[in-house]
C-alpha positions as CSV (number, residue, x, y, z in Angstrom):
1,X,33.3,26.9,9.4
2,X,31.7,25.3,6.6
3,X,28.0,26.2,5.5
4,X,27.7,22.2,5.9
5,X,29.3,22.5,9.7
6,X,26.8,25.5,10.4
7,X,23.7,23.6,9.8
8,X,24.8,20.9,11.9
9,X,25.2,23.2,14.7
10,X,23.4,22.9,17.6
11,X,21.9,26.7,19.1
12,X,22.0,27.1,22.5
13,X,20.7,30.6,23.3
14,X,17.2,30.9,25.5
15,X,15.1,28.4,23.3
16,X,14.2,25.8,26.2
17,X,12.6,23.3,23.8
18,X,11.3,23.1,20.4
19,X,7.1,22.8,19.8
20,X,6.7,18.8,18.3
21,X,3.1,20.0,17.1
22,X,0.0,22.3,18.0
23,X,-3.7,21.2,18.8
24,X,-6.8,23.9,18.4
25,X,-9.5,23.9,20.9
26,X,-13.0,23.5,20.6
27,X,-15.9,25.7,21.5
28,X,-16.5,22.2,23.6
29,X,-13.0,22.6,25.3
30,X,-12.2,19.8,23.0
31,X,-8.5,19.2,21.4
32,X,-7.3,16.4,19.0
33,X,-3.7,14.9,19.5
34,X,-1.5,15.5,16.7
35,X,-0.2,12.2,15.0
36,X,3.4,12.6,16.0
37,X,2.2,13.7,19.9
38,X,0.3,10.2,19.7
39,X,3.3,8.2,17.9
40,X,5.7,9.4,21.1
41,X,3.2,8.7,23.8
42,X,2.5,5.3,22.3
43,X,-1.7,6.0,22.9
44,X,-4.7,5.5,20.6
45,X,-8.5,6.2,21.2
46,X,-9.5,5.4,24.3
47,X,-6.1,6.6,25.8
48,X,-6.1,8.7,29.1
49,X,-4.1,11.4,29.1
50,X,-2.7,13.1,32.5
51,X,-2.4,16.9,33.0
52,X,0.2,18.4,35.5
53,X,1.6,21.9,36.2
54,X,5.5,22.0,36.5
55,X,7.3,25.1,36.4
56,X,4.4,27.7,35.0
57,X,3.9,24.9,32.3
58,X,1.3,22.5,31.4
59,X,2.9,18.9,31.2
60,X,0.9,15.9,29.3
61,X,1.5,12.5,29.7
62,X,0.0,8.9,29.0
63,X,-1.9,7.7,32.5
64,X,-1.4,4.4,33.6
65,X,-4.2,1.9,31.9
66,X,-5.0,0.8,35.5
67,X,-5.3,2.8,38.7
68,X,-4.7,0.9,41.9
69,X,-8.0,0.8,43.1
70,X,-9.2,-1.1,39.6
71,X,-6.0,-3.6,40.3
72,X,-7.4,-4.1,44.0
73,X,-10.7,-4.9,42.8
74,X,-9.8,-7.2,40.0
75,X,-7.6,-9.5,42.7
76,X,-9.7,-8.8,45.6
77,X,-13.4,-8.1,44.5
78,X,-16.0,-6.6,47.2
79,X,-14.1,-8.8,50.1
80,X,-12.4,-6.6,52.9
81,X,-9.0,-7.6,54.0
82,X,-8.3,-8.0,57.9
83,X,-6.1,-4.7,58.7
84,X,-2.6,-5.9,59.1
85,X,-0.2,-3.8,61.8
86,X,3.6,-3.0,60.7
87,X,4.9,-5.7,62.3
88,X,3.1,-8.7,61.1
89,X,4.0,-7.0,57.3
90,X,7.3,-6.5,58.4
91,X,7.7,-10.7,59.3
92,X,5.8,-11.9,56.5
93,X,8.2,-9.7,54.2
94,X,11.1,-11.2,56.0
95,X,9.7,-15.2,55.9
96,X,8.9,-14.4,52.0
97,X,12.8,-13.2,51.3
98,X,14.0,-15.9,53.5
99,X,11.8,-18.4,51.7
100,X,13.1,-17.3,48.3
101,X,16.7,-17.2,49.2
102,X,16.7,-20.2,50.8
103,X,19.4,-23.1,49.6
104,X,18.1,-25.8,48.3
């Protein structure tokens, strides 16, 4: 192999993935979000940021900008809506897909 093939090589031994970028923390428990982090997760200020735990690691993701209980109150307000039972959800699915696939 050629030293040009070699350093297009791909390694495959027990590195499970390569660091992008590293924050400090503050006395305040504070960190800053590295440029590049920012770039991929497509945030700026304001952003929230979800943590998780998956597999002994620490996983960090952009949150959705609206949780559903700001999406219900922005359509529905303070009102309360009549509790519906399975059924009647179940026939007003079924008369909404019949309506749209109807022939006209």
């Amino acid at each position: 192999m050629s030293n040009e093939t070699l350093s297009r090589a791909h390694y495959h031994g027990n590195i499970h993935c390569m660091t992008i970028a590293r924050s400090k923390v503050t006395a305040q428990g504070q960190i800053s979000v590295p440029l590049e982090v920012r770039r991929k997760l497509g945030i700026g200020p304001g952003a929230v940021l979800e943590w998780d735990e998956a597999d002994n690691q620490m996983v960090v993701r952009r949150a959705g900008r609206y949780s559903s209980e700001d999406i219900h109150q922005a359509l529905f307000g303070d009102r309360v809506s009549p509790h519906t039972s399975l059924a009647e959800l179940k026939a007003g699915v079924r008369r909404n897909v019949a309506a749209r696939h109807a022939r006209r």
